[in-house]
C-alpha positions, 0 to 999 in steps of 0.5 A: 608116066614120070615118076614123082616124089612127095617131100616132107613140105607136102609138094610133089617134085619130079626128082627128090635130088631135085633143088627145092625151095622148102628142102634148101632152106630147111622149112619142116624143120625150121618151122617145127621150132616154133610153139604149136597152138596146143603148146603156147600158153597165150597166142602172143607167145608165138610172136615172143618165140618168133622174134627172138629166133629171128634175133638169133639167125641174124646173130648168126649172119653176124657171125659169119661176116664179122670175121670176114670184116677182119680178115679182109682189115688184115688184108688190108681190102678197106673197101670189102670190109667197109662193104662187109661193115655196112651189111653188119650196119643194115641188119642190126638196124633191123633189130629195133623195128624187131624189138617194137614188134614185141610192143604190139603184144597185148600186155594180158597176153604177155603176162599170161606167160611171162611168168614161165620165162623166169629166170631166162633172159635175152642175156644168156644169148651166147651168140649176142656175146660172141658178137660182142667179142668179135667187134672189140668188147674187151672191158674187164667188167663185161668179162666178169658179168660173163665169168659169175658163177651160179649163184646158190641162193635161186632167187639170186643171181647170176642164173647161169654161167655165160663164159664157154670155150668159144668166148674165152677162144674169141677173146684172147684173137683179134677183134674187128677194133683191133684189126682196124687199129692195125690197119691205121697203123700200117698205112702210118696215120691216126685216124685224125690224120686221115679225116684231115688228109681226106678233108683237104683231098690228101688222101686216105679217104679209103680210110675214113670210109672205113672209119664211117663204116665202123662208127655206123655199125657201133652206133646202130648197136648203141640205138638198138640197145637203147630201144630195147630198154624202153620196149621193156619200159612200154611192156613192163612199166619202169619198175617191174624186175627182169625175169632173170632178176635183174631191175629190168628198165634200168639195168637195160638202160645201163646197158645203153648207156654205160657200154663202152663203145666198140671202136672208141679211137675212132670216137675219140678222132673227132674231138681232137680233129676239133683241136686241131682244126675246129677250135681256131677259125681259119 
């Protein structure tokens, strides 16, 4: 008679070495994070905790490829990283559709644990940070918001401290922005000079492809952040403050529209390739 095994999911397999589905990716203890039935104080909250964990495993996919987008930059393999740069683009445009997901709360429901959030917020995500610095945040401002100490006084903020080891490592390397500067530079052409190249079949299109790439992904961040703040506006009204003390609506609409870009060379190209080829019809 072959002898069997039962493993922690509840199927039975022939070897316990064995490959198996629920064993590789770690389900029993992938899905004992979330709050049990007896632990939620509303059923909505499950579907809160759900998708923000889904948030941070796509954080963490983005963590791994962003790095590999500049080494391949460094590398000077434009076309991997504009395949890299265009997976990055597809999964943050999974996070709006993840957002208003939280919109099919019922508003009791959320309210009925709302409350215990307070003072957490979606802004303490180091991960989220990580990505930031990676893609080319550099403002001084953002880095100020990351190093505030605790504020004494608990009904202040900040409530917690952001800057870590990590960010202060990632801050100080080079970013996805600056590895694609640094890519322009050494094939010798502004990115204006490569969309005209390109535009008129000289070349370069490599180039733009990347730049495409890019500016795709930058502006998908921008539209997520921007959705973001009007979930918070269909959940929370437009008054209602964050649970970190934040004004809530309007400070994720700061966020969405205050933001510098992360690659704002590749931006700026398209103004001044109207100059030099919008301007004066031909």
């Amino acid at each position: 008679m072959t002898s069997t095994h039962t493993l922690p999911c509840g199927h039975t397999v022939r070897d316990t070495a064995q490959t198996h589905y629920c064993t590789y990716l770690h389900l029993p203890q992938l899905l004992s994070l979330q709050p049990g039935p007896d632990e939620v104080r509303h059923p909505e909250e499950h579907l809160f905790v759900v998708t923000h964990q889904a948030f941070e495993l796509w954080f963490a996919q983005l963590c791994v490829d962003l790095p590999r987008i500049i080494q391949a930059l460094d590398g000077d393999d434009l076309a991997m990283a504009a395949w890299l740069a265009q997976r990055c683009t597809g999964v943050v445009r999974m996070f709006s559709p993840m957002m208003r997901m939280l919109e099919t709360m019922t508003l009791g429901g959320f309210y009925a644990f709302r409350h215990h959030l307070v003072p957490a917020s979606g802004g303490e995500s180091g991960q989220w940070h990580e990505i930031e610095i990676l893609s080319g945040a550099r403002e001084p401002e953002f880095r100020r918001y990351l190093e505030s100490e605790i504020n004494p006084d608990p009904s202040s903020v900040p409530h917690s401290h952001l800057w870590t080891d990590r960010l202060a490592h990632l801050w100080e390397q080079p970013s996805l922005a600056s590895a694609a500067e640094a890519a322009f530079a050494r094939r010798g052409v502004t990115p204006v000079q490569a969309y005209e190249a390109s535009h008129r079949g000289g070349g370069h299109g490599d180039l733009t492809a990347l730049a495409e790439a890019l500016l795709d992904y930058d502006e998908e961040v921008r539209i997520w952040r921007f959705t973001h703040a009007r979930t918070a506006e269909r959940t929370l009204g437009p008054e209602t403050p964050g649970t970190a003390n934040s004004s809530g609506v309007r400070f994720l609409e700061r966020m969405a529209t205050h933001r510098q870009s992360f690659f704002p060379f590749l931006w700026h190209a398209r103004a001044e390739l109207w100059e030099l080829t919008g301007a004066a019809p031909r």
